[in-house]
KEKE-3310 file (N, C-alpha, C; in steps of 0.2 Angstrom, whole numbers, plus 5000, padded with zeros to 4 digits):
npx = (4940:4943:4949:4941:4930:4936:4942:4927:4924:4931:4929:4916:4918:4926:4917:4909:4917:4921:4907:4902:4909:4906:4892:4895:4901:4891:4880:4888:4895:4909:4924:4934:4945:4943:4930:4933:4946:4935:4926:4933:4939:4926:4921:4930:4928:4937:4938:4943:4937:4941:4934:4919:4903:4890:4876:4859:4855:4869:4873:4868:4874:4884:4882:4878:4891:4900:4891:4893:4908:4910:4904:4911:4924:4930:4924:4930:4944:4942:4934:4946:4956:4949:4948:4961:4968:4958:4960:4975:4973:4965:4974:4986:4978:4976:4990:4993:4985:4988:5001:4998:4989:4998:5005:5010:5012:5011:5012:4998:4994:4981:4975:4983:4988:4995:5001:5000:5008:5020:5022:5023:5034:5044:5042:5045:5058:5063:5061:5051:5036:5021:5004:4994:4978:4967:4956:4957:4959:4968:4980:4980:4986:4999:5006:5008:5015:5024:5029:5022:5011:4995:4979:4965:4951:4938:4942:4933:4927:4923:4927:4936:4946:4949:4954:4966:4972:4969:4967:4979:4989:5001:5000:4990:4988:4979:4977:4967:4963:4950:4943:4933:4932:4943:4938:4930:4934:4944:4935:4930:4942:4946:4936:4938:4950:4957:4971:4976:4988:4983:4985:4980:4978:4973:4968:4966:4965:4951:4944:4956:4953:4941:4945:4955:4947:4938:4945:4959:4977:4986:4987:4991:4993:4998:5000:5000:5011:5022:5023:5025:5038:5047:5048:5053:5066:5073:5073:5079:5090:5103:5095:5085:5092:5098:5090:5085:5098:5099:5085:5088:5101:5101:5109:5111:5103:5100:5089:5077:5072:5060:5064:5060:5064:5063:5058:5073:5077:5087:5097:5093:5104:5115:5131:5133:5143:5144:5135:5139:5144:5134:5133:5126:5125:5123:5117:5114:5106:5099:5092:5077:5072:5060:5054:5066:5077:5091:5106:5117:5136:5146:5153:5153:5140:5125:5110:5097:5081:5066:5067:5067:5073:5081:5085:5098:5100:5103:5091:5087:5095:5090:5077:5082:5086:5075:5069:5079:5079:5067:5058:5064:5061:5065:5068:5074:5066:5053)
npy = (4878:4876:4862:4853:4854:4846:4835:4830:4827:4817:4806:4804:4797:4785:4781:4777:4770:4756:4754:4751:4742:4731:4729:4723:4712:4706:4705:4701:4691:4690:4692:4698:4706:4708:4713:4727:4732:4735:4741:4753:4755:4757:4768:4778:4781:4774:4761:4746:4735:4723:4716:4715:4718:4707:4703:4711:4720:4722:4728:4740:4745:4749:4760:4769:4770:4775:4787:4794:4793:4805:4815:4816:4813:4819:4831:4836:4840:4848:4856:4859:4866:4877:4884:4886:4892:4904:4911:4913:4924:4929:4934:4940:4951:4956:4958:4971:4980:4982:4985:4999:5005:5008:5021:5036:5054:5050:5048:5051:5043:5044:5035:5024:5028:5033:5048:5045:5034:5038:5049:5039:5032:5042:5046:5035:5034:5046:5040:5042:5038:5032:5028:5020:5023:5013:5007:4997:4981:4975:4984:4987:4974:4974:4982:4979:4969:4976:4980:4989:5000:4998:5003:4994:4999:5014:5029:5039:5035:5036:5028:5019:5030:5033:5021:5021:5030:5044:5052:5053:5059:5064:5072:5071:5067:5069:5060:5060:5060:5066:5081:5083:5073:5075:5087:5082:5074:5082:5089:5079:5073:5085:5088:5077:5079:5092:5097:5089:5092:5093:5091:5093:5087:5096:5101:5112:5131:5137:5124:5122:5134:5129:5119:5124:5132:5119:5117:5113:5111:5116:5115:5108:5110:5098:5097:5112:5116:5107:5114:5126:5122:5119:5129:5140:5133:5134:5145:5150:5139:5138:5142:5134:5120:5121:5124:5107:5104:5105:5098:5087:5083:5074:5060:5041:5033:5048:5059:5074:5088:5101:5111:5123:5137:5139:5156:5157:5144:5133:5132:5143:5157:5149:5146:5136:5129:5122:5114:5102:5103:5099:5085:5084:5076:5084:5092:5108:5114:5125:5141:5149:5166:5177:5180:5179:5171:5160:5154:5146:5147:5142:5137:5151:5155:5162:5155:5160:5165:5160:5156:5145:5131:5121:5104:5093:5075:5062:5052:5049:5061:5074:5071:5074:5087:5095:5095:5102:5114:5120:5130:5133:5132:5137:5125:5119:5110:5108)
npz = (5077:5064:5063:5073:5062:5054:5059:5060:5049:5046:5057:5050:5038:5042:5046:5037:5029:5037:5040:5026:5023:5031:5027:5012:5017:5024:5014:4999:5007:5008:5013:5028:5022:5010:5006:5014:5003:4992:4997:5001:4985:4981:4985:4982:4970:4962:4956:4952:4946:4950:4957:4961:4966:4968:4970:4973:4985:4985:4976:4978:4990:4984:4977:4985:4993:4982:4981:4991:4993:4982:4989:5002:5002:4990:4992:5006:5003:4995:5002:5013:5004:5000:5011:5016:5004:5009:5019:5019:5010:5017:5028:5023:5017:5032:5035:5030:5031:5044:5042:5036:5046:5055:5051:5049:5044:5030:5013:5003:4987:4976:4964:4952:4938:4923:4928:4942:4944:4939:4950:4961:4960:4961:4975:4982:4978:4983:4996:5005:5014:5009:5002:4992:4983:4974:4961:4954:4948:4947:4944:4957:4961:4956:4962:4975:4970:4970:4984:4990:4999:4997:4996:4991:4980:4980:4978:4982:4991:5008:5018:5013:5011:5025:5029:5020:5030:5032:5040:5048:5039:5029:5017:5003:4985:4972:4957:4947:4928:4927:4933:4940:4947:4956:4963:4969:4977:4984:4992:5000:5007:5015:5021:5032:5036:5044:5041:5033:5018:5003:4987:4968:4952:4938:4923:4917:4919:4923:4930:4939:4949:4955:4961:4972:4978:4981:4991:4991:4994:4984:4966:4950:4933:4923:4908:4906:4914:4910:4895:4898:4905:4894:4885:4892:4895:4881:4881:4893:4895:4906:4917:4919:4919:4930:4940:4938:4942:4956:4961:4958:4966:4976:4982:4982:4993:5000:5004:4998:5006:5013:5028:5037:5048:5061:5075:5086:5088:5089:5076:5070:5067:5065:5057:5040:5039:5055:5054:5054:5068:5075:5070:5057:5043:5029:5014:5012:5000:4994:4998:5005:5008:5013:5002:4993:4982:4988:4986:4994:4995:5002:5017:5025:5028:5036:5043:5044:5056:5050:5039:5025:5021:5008:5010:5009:5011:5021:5028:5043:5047:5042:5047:5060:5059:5058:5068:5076:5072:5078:5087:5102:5119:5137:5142:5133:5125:5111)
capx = (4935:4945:4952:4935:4926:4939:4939:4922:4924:4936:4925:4909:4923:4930:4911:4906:4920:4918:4899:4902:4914:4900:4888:4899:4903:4886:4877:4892:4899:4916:4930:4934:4950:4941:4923:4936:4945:4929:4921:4938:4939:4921:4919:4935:4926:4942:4933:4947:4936:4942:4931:4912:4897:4884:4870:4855:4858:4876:4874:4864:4877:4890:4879:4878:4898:4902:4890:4897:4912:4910:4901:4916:4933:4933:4922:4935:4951:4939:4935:4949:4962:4948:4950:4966:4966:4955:4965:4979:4973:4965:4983:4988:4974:4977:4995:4993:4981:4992:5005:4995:4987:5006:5008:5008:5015:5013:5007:4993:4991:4976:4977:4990:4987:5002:5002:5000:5013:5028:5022:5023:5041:5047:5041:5051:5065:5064:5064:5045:5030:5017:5001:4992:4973:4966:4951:4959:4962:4976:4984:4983:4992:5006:5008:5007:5023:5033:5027:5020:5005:4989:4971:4959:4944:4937:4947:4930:4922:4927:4931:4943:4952:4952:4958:4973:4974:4968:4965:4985:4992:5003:4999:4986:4989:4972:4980:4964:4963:4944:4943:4926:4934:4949:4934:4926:4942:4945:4929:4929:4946:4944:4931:4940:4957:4958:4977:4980:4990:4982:4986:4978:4980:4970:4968:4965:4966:4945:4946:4961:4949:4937:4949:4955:4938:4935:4949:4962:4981:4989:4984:4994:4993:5006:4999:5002:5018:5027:5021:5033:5047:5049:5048:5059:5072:5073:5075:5085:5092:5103:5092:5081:5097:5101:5084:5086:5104:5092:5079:5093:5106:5102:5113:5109:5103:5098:5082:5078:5068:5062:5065:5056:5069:5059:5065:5076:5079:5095:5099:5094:5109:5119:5132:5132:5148:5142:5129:5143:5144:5129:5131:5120:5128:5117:5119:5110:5103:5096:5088:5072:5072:5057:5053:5072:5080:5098:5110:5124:5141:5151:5150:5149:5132:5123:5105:5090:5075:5062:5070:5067:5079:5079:5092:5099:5104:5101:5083:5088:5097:5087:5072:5086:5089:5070:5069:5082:5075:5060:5058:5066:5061:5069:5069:5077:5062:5052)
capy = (4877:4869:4854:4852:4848:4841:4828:4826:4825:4810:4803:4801:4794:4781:4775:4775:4764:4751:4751:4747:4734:4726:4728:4718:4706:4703:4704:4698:4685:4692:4691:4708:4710:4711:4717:4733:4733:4732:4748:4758:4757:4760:4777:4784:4778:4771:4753:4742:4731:4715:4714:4718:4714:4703:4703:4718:4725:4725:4736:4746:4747:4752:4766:4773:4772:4779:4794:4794:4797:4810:4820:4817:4813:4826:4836:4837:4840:4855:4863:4861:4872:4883:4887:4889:4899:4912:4910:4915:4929:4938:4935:4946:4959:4957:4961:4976:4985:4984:4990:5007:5007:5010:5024:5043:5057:5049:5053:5048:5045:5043:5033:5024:5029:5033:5051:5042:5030:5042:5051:5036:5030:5048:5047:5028:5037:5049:5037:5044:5032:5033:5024:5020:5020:5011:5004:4992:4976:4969:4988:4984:4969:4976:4989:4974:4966:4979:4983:4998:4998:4999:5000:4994:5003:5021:5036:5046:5034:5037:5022:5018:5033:5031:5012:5022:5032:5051:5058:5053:5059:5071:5073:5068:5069:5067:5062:5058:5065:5069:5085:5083:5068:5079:5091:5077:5069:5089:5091:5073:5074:5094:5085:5073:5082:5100:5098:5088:5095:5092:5093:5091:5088:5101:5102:5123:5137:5136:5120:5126:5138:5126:5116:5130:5131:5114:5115:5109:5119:5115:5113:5107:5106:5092:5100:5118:5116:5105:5119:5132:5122:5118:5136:5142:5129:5134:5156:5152:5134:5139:5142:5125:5116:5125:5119:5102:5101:5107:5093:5081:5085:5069:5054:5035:5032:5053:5063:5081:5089:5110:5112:5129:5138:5146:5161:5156:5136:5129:5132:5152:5160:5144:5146:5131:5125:5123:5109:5095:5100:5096:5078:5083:5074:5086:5100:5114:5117:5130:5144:5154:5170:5184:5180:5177:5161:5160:5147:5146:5141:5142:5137:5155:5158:5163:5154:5167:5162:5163:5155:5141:5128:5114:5101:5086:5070:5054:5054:5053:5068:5078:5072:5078:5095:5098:5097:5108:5122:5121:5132:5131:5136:5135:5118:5115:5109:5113)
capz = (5072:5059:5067:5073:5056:5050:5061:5059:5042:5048:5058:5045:5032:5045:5050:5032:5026:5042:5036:5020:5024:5034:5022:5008:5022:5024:5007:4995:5009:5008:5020:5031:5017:5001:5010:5016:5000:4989:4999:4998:4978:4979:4987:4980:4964:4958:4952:4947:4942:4949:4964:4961:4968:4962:4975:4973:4990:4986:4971:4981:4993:4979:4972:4990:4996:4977:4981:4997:4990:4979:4995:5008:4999:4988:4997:5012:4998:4990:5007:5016:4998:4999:5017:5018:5002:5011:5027:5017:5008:5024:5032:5019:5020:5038:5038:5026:5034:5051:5041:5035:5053:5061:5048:5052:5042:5025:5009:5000:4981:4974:4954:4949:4932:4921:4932:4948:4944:4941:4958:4967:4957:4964:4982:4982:4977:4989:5002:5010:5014:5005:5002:4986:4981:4968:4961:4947:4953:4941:4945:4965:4962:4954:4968:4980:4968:4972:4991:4988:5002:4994:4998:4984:4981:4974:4985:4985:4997:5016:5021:5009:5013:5031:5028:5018:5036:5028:5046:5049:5033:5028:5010:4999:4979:4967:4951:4940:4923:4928:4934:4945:4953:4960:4966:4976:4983:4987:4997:5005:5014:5018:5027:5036:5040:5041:5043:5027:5011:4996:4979:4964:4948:4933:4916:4914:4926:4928:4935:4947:4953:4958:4967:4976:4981:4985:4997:4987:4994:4978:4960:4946:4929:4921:4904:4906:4917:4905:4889:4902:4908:4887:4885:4899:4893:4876:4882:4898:4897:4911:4922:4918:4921:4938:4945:4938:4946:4963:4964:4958:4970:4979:4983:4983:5003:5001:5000:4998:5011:5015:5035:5041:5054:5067:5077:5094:5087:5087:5070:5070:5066:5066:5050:5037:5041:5061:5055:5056:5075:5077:5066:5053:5035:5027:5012:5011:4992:4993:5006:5003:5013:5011:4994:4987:4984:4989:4985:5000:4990:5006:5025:5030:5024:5041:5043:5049:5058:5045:5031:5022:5018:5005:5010:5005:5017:5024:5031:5049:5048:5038:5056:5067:5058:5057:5077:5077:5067:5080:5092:5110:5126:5142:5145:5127:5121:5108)
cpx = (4936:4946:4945:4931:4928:4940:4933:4920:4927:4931:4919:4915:4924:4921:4907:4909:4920:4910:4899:4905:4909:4896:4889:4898:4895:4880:4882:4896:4905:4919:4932:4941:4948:4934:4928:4939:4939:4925:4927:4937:4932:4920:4925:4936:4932:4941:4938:4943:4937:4940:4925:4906:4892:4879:4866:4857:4865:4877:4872:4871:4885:4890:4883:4888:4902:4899:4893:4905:4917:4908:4909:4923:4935:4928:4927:4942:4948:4939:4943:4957:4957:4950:4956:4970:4964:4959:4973:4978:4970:4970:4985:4988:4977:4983:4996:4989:4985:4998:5004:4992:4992:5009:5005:5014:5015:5010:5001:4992:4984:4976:4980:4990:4994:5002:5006:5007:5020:5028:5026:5033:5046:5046:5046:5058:5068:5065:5057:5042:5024:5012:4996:4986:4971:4963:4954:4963:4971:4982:4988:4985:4998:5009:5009:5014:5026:5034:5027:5016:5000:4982:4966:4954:4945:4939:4941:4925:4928:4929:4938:4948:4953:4955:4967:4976:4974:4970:4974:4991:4994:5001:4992:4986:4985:4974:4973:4964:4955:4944:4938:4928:4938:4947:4934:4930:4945:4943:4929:4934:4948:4942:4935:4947:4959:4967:4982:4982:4987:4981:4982:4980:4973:4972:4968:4966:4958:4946:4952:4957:4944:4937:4952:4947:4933:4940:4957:4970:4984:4986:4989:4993:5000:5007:5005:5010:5023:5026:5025:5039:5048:5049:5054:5065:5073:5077:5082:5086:5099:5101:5088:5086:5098:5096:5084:5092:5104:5088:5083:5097:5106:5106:5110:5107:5102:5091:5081:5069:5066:5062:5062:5059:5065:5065:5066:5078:5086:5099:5098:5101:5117:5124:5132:5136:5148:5137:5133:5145:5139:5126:5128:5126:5122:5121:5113:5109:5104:5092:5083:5071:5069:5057:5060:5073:5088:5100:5119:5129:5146:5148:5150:5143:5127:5117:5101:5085:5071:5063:5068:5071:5078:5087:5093:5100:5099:5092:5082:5090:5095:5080:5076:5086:5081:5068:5076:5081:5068:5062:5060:5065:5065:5072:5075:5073:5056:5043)
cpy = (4873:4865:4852:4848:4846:4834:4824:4825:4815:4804:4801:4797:4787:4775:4771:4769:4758:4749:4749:4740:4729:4725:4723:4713:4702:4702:4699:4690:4685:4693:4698:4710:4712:4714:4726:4735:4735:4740:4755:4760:4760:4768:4779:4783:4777:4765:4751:4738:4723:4712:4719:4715:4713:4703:4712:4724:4727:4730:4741:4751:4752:4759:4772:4776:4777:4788:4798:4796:4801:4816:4822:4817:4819:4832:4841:4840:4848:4860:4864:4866:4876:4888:4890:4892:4906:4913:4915:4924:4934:4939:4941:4952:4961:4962:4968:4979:4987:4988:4999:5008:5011:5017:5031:5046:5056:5052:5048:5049:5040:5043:5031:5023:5032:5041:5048:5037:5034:5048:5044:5033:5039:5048:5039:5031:5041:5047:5040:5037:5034:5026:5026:5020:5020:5006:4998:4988:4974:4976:4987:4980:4969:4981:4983:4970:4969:4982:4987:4996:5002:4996:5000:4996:5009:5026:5040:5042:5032:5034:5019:5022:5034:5024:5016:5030:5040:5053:5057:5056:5066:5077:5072:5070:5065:5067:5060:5061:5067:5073:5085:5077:5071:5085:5088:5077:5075:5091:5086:5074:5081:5090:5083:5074:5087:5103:5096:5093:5092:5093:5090:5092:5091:5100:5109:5126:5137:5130:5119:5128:5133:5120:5118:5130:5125:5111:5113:5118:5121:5114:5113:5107:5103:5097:5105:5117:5110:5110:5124:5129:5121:5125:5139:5138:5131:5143:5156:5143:5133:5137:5135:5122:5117:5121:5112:5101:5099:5100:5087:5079:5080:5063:5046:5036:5041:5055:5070:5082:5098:5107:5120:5132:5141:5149:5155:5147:5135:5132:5139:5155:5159:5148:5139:5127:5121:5117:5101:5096:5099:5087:5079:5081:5077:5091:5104:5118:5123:5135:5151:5159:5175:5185:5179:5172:5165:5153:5148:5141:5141:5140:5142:5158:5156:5160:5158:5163:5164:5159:5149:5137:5122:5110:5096:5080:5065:5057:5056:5058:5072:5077:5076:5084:5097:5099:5101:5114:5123:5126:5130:5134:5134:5131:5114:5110:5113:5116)
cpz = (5066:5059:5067:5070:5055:5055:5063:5054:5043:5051:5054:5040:5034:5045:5042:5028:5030:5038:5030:5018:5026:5031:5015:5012:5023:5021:5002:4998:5009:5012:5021:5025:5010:5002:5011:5009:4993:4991:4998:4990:4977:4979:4988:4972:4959:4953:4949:4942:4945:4956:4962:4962:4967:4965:4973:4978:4988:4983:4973:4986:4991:4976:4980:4993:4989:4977:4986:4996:4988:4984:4999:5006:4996:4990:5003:5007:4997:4996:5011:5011:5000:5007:5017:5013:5003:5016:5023:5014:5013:5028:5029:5018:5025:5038:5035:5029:5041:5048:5040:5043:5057:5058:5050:5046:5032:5019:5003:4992:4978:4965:4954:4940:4928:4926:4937:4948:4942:4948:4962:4965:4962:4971:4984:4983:4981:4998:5007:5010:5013:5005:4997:4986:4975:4968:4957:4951:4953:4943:4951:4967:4960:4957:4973:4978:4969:4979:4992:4994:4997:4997:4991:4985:4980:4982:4984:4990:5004:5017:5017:5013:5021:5030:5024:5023:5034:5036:5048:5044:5032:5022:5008:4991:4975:4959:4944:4936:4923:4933:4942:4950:4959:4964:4971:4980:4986:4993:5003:5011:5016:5022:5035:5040:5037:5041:5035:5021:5007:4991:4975:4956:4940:4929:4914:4920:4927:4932:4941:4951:4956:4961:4972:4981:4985:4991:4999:4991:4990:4973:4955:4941:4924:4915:4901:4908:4912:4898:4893:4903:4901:4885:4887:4897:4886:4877:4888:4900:4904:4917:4924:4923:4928:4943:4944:4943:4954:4967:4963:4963:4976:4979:4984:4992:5004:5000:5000:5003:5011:5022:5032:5046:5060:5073:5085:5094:5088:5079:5068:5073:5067:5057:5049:5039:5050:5061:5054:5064:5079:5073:5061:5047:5032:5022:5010:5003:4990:4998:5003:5008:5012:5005:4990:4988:4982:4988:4987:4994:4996:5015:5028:5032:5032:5040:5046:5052:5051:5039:5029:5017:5015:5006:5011:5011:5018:5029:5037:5052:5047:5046:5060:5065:5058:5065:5079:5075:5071:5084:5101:5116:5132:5142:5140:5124:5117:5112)
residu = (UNK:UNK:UNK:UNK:UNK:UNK:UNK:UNK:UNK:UNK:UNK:UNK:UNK:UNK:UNK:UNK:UNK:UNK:UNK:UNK:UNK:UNK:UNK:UNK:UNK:UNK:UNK:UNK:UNK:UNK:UNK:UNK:UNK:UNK:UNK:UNK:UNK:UNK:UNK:UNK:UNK:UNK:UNK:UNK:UNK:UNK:UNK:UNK:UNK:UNK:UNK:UNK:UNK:UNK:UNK:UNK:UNK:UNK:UNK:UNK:UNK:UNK:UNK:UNK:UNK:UNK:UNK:UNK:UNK:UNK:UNK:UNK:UNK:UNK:UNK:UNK:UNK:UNK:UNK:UNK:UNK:UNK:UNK:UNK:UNK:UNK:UNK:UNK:UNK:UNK:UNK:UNK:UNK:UNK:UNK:UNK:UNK:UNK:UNK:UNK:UNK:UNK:UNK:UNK:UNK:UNK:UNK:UNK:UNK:UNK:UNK:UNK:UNK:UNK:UNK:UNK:UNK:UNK:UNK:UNK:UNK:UNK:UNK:UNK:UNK:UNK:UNK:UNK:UNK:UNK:UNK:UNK:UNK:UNK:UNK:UNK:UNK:UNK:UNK:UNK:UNK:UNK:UNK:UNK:UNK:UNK:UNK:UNK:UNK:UNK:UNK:UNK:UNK:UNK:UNK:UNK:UNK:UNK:UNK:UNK:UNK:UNK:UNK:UNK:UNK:UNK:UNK:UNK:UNK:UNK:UNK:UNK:UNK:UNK:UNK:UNK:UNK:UNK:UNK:UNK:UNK:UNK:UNK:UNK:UNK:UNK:UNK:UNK:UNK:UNK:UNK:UNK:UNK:UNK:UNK:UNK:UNK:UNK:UNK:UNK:UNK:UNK:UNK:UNK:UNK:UNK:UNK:UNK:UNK:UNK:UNK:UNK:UNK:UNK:UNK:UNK:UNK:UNK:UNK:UNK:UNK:UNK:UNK:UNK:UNK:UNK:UNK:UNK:UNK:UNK:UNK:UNK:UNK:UNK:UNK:UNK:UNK:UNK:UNK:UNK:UNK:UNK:UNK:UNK:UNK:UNK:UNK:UNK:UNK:UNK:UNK:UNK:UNK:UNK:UNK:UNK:UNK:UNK:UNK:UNK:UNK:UNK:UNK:UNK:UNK:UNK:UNK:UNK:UNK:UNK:UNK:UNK:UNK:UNK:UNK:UNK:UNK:UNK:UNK:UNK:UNK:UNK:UNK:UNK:UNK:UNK:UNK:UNK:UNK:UNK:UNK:UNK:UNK:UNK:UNK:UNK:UNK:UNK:UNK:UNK:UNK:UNK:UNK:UNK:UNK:UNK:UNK:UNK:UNK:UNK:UNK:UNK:UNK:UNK:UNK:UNK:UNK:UNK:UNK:UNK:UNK:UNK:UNK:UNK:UNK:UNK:UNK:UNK:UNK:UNK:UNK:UNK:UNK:UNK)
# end
């Protein structure tokens, strides 16, 4: 289609400068090199000047090849950047949309408002995949600078959040600081996937409550929860520190993960030390078991079904140990 006009742009250009030529030629009496010069200067209105034509019709013919042009020289110039300006930019929609289209498991944040942007800085970090929405344009291009995926536009309408692949997604995290927005965006993707995690983020405990309520499985507030860890650090710095040493406990090319053991897995009643013969580069945190948290300092420390384990390591391995902790029937599948 583009070739196309463009060579029918080519062709109107070709027959206009011919005609003009012959029109010179046979108004002004000019020879075919300054009759074809003469309609060139004209209709790319450059006008030197040192060839103009003195006959009525000629000027006539002068007015027409200069309109002429202004229509098709730079007519042709203007369409053919803006094409392939747009050409360009749907390339890039294009390929960004295919990229979130291929994505499963990932998480969704919603804002990159100063919240939303230390979420999404910590999920990088972590090494997940994640996808961004946001309505601010000049925001979505700075997420775009740093190959964040992002879909532009308002996370309470559908389509949007199917475009950032809700029905596939692992997560989803509502970080507005309007309350009633993190209701909506509660109620919508409830709607839309009854399997999604979602968190939100609160200003008080009534608005918790009526997040809870709209479906929401977490609720936060940044607030409150930074007004206790500043407490709690101050009565049992210790402690703070412990859990910081916790969530930090990663390495460059590491992330932190829970795994869930279930009974009859591979990994039920494996000891710690036994998870290098199975390859795994991994360490084991921390282990919640029946409401206590444990913290294995040694490879005898016996794994149960039931348990919940937070552990450190490369990401492949961290998939590998999480298909091991499943369930095994006969066959050695899960």
């Amino acid at each position: 289609m583009r070739e196309t006009r463009i060579r029918l742009y080519l062709t109107i250009l070709v027959s206009v400068v011919v005609g003009g030529t012959a029109a010179f030629m046979y108004f002004e009496h000019l020879t075919v090199s300054e009759a074809a010069y003469l309609a060139l200067t004209t209709l790319t209105t450059v006008g030197y000047g040192d060839l103009a034509p003195k006959s009525l019709p000629g000027r006539l013919v002068s007015v027409l090849l200069a309109a002429s042009g202004l229509l098709l020289v730079f007519g042709i110039g203007v369409s053919i950047v803006e094409e392939n300006l747009l050409r360009a930019i749907q390339d890039g929609t294009g390929r960004k949309r295919k990229v979130i289209e291929t994505m499963r498991d990932h998480h969704i944040i919603c804002g990159y408002g100063r919240l939303g942007r230390r979420v999404v800085d910590h999920f990088l970090r972590l090494g997940q995949p994640i996808v961004v929405i946001e309505r601010d344009p000049d925001l979505a291009r700075s997420l775009e600078a740093r190959n964040v995926p992002v879909v532009a536009g308002d996370a309470l309408v559908e389509e949007i959040l199917r475009q950032a692949g809700v029905d596939r997604a692992r997560s989803l995290i509502a970080t507005f600081s309007q309350d009633a927005l993190n209701v909506y965006l509660a109620l919508e993707c409830r709607d839309l996937n009854r399997r999604l995690e979602i968190i939100c983020r609160a200003s008080g405990r009534e608005e918790a409550r009526r997040m809870y309520l709209a479906g929401a499985d977490r609720v936060i507030s940044p607030d409150s929860l930074a007004a206790e860890m500043i407490a709690k650090s101050a009565v049992n710095p210790a402690v703070i520190q412990l859990m910081s040493d916790v969530t930090d406990a990663t390495k460059i090319g590491e992330t932190l993960n829970q795994i869930a053991v279930e009974p009859h897995s591979r990994l039920d009643g494996l000891c710690l030390r036994d998870l290098r013969t199975l390859g795994l580069k991994v360490k084991v945190v921390a282990v919640k078991q029946g409401g206590q948290l444990d913290l294995p300092q040694g490879g005898d420390y016996v794994i149960q079904a039931g348990s919940l384990l937070v552990v450190a390591g490369p990401a492949d391995d961290l998939e590998r140990m999480e298909g091991h902790a499943r369930y095994r029937n006969g066959s050695g599948q899960r």
